[in-house]
C-alpha positions as MATLAB code, in Angstrom:
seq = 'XXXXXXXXXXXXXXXXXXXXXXXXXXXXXXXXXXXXXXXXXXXXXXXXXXXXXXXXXXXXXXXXXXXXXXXXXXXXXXXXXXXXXXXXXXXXXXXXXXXXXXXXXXXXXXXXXXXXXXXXXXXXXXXXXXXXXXXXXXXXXXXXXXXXXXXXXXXXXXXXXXXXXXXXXXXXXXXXXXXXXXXXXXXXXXXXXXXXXXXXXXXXXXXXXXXXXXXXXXXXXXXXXXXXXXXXXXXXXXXXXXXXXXXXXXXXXXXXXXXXXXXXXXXXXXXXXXXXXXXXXXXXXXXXXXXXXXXXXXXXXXXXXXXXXXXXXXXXXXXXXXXXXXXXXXXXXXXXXXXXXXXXXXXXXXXXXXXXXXXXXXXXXXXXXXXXXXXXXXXXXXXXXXXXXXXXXXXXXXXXXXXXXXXXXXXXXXXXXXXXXXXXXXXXXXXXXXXXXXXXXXXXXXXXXXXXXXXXXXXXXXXXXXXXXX';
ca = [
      76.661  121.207   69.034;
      80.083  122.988   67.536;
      79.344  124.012   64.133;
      82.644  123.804   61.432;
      84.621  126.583   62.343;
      86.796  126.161   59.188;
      84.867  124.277   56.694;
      85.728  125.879   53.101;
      88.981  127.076   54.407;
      90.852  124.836   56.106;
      88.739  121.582   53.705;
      86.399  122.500   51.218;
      83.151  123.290   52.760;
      80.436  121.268   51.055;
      79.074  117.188   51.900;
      80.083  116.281   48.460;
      83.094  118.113   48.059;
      84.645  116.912   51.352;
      83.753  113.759   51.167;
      85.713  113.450   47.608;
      88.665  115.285   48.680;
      89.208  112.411   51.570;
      87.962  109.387   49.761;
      91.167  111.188   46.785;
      93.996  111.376   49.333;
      93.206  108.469   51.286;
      93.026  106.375   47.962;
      96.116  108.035   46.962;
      98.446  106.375   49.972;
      99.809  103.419   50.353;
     100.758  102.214   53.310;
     101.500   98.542   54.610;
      99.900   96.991   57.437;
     101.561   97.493   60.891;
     102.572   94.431   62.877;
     101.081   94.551   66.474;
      98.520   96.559   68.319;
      98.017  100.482   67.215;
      97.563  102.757   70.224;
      97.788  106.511   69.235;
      98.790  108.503   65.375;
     100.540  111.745   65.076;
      98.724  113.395   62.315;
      99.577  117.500   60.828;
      96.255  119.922   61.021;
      97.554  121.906   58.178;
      94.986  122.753   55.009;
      94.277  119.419   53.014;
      95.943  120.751   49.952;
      99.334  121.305   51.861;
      99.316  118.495   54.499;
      95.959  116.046   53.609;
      98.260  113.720   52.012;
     100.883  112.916   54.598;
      97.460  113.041   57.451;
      96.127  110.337   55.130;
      99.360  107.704   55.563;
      98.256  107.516   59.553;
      94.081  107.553   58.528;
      95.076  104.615   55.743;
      96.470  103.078   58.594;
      93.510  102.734   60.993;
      90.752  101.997   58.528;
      88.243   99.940   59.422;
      89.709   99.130   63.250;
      87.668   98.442   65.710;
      88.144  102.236   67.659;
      84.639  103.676   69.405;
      86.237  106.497   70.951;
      89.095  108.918   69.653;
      91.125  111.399   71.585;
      92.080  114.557   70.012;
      94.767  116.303   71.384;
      95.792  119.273   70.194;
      97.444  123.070   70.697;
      95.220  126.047   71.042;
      96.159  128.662   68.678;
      93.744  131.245   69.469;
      92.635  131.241   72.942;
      94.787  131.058   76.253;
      94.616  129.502   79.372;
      95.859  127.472   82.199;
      95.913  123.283   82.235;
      94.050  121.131   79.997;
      90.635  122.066   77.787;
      88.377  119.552   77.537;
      85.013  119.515   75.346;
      82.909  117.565   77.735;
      79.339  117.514   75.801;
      77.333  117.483   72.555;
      78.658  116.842   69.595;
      81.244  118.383   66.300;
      79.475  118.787   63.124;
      81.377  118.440   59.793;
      79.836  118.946   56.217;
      80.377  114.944   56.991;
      77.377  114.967   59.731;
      78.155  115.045   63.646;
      80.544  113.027   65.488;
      79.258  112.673   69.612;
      81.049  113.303   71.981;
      82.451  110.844   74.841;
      80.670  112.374   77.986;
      81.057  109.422   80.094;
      84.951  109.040   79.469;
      85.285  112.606   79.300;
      83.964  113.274   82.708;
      86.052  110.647   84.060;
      89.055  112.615   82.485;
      88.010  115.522   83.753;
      87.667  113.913   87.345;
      91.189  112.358   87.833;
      92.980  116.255   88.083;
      91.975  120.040   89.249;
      94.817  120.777   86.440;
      92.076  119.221   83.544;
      88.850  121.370   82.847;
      85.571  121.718   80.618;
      86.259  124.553   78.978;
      84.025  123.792   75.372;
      84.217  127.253   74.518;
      88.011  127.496   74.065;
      87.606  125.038   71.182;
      85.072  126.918   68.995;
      87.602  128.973   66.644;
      90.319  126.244   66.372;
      91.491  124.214   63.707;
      93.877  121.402   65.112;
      91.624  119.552   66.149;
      88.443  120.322   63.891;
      90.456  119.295   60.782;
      90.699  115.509   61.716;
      86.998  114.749   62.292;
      86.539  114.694   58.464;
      89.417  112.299   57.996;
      87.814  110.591   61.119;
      84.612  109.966   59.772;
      85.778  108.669   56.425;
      88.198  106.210   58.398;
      86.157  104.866   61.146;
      82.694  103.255   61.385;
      81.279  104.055   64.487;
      83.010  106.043   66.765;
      83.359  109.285   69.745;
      85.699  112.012   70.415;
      87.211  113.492   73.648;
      88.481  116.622   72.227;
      91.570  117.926   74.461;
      93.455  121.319   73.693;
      96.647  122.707   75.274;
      98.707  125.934   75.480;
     102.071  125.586   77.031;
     101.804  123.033   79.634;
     104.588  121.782   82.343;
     105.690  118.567   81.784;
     104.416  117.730   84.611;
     100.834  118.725   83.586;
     101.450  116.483   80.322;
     102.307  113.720   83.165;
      99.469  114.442   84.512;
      97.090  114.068   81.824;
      98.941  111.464   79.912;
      97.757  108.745   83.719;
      94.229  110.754   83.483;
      94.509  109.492   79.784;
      95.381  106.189   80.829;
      93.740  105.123   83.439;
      90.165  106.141   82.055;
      90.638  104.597   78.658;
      92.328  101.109   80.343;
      89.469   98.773   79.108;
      88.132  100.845   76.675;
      88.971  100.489   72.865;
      90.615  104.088   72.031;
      92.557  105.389   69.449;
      95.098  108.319   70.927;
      95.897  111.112   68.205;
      98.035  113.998   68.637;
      97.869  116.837   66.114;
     100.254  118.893   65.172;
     102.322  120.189   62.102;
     106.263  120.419   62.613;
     109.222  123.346   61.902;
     107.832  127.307   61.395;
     110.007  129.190   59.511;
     111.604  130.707   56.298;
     114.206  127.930   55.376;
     113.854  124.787   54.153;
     117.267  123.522   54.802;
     116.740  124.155   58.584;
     112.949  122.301   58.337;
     114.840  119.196   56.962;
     117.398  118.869   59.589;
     115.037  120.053   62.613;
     111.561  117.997   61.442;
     114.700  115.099   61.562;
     115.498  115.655   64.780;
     111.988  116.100   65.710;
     110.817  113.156   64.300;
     114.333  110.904   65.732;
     113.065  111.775   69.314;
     109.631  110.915   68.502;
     110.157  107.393   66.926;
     112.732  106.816   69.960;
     109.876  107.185   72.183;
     111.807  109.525   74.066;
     109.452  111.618   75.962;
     111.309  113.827   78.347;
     113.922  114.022   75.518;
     111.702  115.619   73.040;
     109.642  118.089   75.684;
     113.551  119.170   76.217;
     114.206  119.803   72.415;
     111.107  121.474   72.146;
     111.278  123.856   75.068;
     114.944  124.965   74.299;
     114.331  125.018   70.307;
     116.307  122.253   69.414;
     113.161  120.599   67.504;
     109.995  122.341   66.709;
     106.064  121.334   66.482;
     103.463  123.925   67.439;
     101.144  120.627   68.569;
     104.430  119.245   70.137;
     103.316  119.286   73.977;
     100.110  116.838   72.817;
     102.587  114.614   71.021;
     104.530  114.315   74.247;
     101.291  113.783   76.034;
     100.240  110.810   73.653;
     103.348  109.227   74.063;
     103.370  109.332   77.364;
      99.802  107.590   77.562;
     100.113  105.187   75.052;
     103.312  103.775   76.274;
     101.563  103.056   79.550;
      98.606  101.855   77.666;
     101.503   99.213   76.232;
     103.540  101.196   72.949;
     107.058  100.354   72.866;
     107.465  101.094   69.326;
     106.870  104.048   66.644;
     106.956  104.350   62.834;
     107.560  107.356   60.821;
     105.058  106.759   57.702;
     105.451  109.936   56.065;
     107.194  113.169   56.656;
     107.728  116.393   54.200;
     106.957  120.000   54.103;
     104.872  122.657   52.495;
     107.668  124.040   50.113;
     108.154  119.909   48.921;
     104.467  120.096   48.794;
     104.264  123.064   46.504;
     107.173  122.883   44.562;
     108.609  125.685   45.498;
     111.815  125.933   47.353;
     112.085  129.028   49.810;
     109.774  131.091   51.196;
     107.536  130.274   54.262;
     108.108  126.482   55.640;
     106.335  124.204   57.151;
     107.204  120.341   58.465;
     104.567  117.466   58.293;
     104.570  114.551   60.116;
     102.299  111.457   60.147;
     103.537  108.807   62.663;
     102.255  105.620   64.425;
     102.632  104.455   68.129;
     102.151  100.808   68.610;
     102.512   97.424   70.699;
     104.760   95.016   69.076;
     103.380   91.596   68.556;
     106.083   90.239   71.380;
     105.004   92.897   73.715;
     101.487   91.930   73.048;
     101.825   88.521   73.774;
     103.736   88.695   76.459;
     101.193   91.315   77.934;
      98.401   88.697   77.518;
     100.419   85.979   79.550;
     101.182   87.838   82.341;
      97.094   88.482   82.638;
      96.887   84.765   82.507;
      99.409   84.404   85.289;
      96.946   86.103   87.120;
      98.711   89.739   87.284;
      95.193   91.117   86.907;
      92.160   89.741   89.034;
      88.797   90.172   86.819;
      86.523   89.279   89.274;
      82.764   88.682   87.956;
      80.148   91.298   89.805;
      78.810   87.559   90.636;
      81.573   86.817   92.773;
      81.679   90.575   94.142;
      78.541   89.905   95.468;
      79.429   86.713   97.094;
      82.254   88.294   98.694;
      80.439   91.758  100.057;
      77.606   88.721  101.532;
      80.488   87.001  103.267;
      82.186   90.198  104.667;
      79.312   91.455  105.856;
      77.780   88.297  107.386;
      81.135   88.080  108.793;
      80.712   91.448  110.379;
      77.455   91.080  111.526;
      77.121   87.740  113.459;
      80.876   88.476  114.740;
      80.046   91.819  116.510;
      76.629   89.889  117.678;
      79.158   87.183  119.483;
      76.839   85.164  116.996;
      78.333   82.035  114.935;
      80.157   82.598  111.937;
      79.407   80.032  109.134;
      81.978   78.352  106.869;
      82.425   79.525  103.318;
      83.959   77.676  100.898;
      85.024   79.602   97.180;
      81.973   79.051   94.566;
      84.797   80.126   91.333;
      88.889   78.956   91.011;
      88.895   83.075   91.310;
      87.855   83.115   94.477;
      90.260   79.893   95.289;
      93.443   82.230   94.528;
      95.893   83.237   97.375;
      95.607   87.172   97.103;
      96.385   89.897   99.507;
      93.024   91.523  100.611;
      91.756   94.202  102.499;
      88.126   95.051  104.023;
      87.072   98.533  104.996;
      84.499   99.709  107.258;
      83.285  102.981  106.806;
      80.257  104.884  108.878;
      78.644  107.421  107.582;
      81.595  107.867  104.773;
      84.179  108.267  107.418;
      86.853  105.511  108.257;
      85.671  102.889  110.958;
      88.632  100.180  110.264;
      90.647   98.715  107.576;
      92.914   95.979  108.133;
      94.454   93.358  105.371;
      96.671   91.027  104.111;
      99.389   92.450  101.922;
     100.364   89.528  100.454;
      98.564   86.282   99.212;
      98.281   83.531  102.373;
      94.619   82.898  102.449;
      92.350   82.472   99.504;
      90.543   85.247   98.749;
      87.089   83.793  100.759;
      89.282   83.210  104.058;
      90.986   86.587  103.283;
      87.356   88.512  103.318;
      86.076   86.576  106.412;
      89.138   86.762  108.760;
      89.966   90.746  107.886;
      85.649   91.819  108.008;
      87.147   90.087  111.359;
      90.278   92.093  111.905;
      88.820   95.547  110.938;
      86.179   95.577  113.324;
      87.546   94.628  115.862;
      91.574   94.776  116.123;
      92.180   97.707  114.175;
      94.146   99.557  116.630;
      93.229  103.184  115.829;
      89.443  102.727  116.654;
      87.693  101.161  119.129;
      85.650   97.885  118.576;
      82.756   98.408  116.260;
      79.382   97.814  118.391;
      76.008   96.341  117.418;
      74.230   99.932  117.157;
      76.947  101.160  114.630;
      76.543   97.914  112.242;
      73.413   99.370  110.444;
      75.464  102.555  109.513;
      78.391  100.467  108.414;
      79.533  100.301  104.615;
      81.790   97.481  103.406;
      84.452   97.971  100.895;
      87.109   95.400   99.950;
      90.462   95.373   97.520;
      91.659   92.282   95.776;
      95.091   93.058   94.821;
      97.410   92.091   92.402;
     100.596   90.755   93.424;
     103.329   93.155   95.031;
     105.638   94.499   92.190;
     109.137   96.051   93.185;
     109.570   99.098   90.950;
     112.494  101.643   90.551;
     111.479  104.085   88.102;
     108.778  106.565   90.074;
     107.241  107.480   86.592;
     105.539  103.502   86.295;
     103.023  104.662   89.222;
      99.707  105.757   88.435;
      97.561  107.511   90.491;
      94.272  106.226   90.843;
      95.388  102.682   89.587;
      98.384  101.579   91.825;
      98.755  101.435   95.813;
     101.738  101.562   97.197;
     104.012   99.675   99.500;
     106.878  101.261  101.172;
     110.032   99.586  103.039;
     112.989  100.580  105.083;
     114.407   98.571  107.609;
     112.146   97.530  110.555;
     109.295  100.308  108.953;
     106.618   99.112  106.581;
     103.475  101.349  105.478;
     100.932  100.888  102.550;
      98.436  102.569  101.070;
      95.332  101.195   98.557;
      94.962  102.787   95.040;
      91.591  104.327   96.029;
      92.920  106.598   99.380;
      94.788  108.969   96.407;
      92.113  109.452   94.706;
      89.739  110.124   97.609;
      92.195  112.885   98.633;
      93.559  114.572   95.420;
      96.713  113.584   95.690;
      99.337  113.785   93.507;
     102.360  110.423   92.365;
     104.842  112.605   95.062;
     101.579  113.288   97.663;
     101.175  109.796   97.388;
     104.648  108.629   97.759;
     105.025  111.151  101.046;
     101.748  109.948  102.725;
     102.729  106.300  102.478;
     105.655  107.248  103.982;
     104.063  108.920  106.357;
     101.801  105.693  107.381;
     105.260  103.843  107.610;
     106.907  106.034  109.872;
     109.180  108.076  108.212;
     110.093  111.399  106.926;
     107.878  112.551  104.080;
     110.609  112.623  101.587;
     112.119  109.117  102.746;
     110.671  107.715   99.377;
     113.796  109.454   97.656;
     116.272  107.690   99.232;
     118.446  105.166   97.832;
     117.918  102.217  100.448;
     113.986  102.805  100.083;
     112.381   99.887   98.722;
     108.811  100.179   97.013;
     106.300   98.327   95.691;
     103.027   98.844   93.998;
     100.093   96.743   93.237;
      96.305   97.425   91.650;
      93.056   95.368   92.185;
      89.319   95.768   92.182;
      87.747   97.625   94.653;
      84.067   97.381   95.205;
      81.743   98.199   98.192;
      78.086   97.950   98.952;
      77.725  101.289   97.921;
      77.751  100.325   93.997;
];
């Protein structure tokens, strides 16, 4: 468990005293109800009695929502070191009580990169992230934390952990909050016009833009690297819009012009109602397949009958779909795999069979006409594990950035050379979105770096992927 590291500095330090200083400053904000889906704050880590009240516009906000786990993200002031610092176990302890900790998502975060690391004890002096649990805990019901810190990260590495971010929380119910105060300095004239410009490139959504500003000085937040990594995650988790609700600064605060300066910020990152709904109908249109582990099962049971009374020169039975899911054209793909190690994969990339004929013919196809191993033989079948990918239908894309590793395969084109590869083979090797991008290209033929060309065409796709292993 992390005990308070700043209780009766940072907050006062008692249950009762805390817990009225919250229940005062979020009573003390107004703030009108958003239109459309919230998906990550921006919230300043400063002392309550300088920033509290603008922290309180974004806490006002999400009262009462329906969030069960919250990630932190914030800078490290006091400790340095290389990538991303996540708290993995346990649990944070306020004067409030203890908030758990996510381990389940967290070790999933910490699985999609080598860049992202437990490293608990890096958190155990600092503030930026400690001073939102209170807030937190007044705010929400019932809730985790995945508490993240950061030093001075690549944009890359923010890439990085903004599709870690991303693809772990995809069907989860999470609330993404940077912290971070705004301008450092000793004018107050320059904190209004840079915490402006800060701000602008925020509520643009304007990612690379504001990583830019911030590395060359042109705007200024000591938490600004997690505010580019929330907006990076939460607009592939479906933001296309953000709302300043409150911005000022610790000499406005104090009533005291001059002197030491410091910006606040509280913003909100959210899904407009349009976006929303149109989100919703493309799952209808069947953009995402949902298949039941009932009619997993029934699938792994035809592949592998398939396999079995194939390779035996035995006769294969009929199967005819049990669910309208199982009806659908889809492209599909069966692999074989012996002792871990690849034995066949063959598929159809696009949707010409129903998903049941799609299994049977390609348990079928990678077996036996998979040119790159020989036949599979009745001694191997006991040491033979089935996998298969449903996917989603092929989607042309033009903008690199939209790929996510772990969650999209890819489909290359140029000319008379096609290659593809399934979400799960960059995972199972490491790989980076440009790793990936080479070794498809790689599979279709061409030069490593052929995905950069202008007459390249390429499409990704996701889909469930299940084997007999689960």
């Amino acid at each position: 468990m992390r005990e308070s590291a700043v209780a009766g500095q940072f907050y006062p330090g008692s249950k009762d005293g805390l817990d009225k200083a919250v229940t005062k400053l979020l009573g003390s904000v107004t703030v009108s109800k958003l239109p459309g889906r919230i998906i990550g704050i921006v919230a300043p880590h400063a002392g309550y009695d300088f920033s509290g009240a603008v922290a309180a516009h974004g806490y006002k906000l999400i009262s009462d929502l329906d969030f069960k786990t919250v990630f932190i993200i914030g800078p490290s002031h006091r400790v340095l070191f290389d990538g991303v610092a996540v708290y993995d176990k346990g649990s944070w302890k306020t004067p409030l009580g203890e908030v758990s900790i996510d381990e389940k998502l967290a070790r999933q975060l910490i699985s999609e990169s080598p860049r992202i690391r437990a490293l608990p004890h890096v958190h155990n002096q600092e503030h930026s992230l400690e001073v939102q649990i209170p807030f937190l805990q007044k705010s929400l019901k019932d809730f985790k934390i995945v508490p993240i810190m950061l030093v001075e990260p690549s944009y890359q590495d923010c890439q990085i952990l903004a599709e870690a971010i991303s693809h772990v929380v995809k069907e989860n119910a999470v609330l993404l909050l940077a912290s971070s105060d705004l301008y450092h300095g000793y004018s107050h004239d320059e904190c209004v016009e840079i915490d402006k410009k800060t701000l602008s490139l925020i509520e643009k959504l304007d990612t690379k833009g504001l990583y830019d500003a911030l590395t060359t000085g042109k705007a200024q937040a000591c938490g600004g690297m997690p505010i580019v990594v929330v907006m990076l995650a939460a607009q592939r988790l479906g933001a296309n819009k953000a709302k300043i609700l409150k911005s000022t600064n610790s000499n406005e605060v104090m009533g005291e012009l001059g002197g030491y300066c410091v910006g606040y910020g509280s913003v909100v990152l959210y899904q407009s109602p349009e976006s929303e709904k149109k989100e919703k109908t493309e799952q209808k249109k069947g953009k995402e397949v949902g298949l039941r582990d009932s009619e997993k099962k029934e699938l792994l049971k035809i592949a592998r009958t398939t396999l079995e009374r194939h390779i035996r020169n035995e006769k294969i039975p009929e199967f005819k779909p049990t669910t309208d899911k199982l009806k659908e054209k889809r492209g599909v793909f069966v692999t074989l795999k012996k002792h871990g190690d690849l034995r066949g994969c063959i598929g159809y990339v696009e949707g010409i069979k129903s998903v049941v004929e799609a299994v049977k013919e390609n348990a079928i196809n990678s077996s036996t006409n998979d040119p790159r191993f020989p036949p599979v033989q009745p001694s191997e079948l006991k040491d033979i594990d089935i996998e298969i990918t449903v996917m989603t239908p092929l989607e042309k894309i033009s903008d690199f950035s939209v790929i996510e590793v772990g969650r999209h395969g890819i489909l290359i084109k140029k000319g008379i050379y096609q290659g593809l590869l399934l979400p799960q083979v960059a995972t199972e090797y490491g790989w980076n979105r440009e790793e990936f991008l080479a070794h498809t290209c790689r599979k279709a033929g061409l030069p490593l770096n052929a995905w950069q060309d202008k007459d390249i065409e390429i499409y990704i796709f996701s889909g469930e992927v299940f084997g007999e292993k689960e």
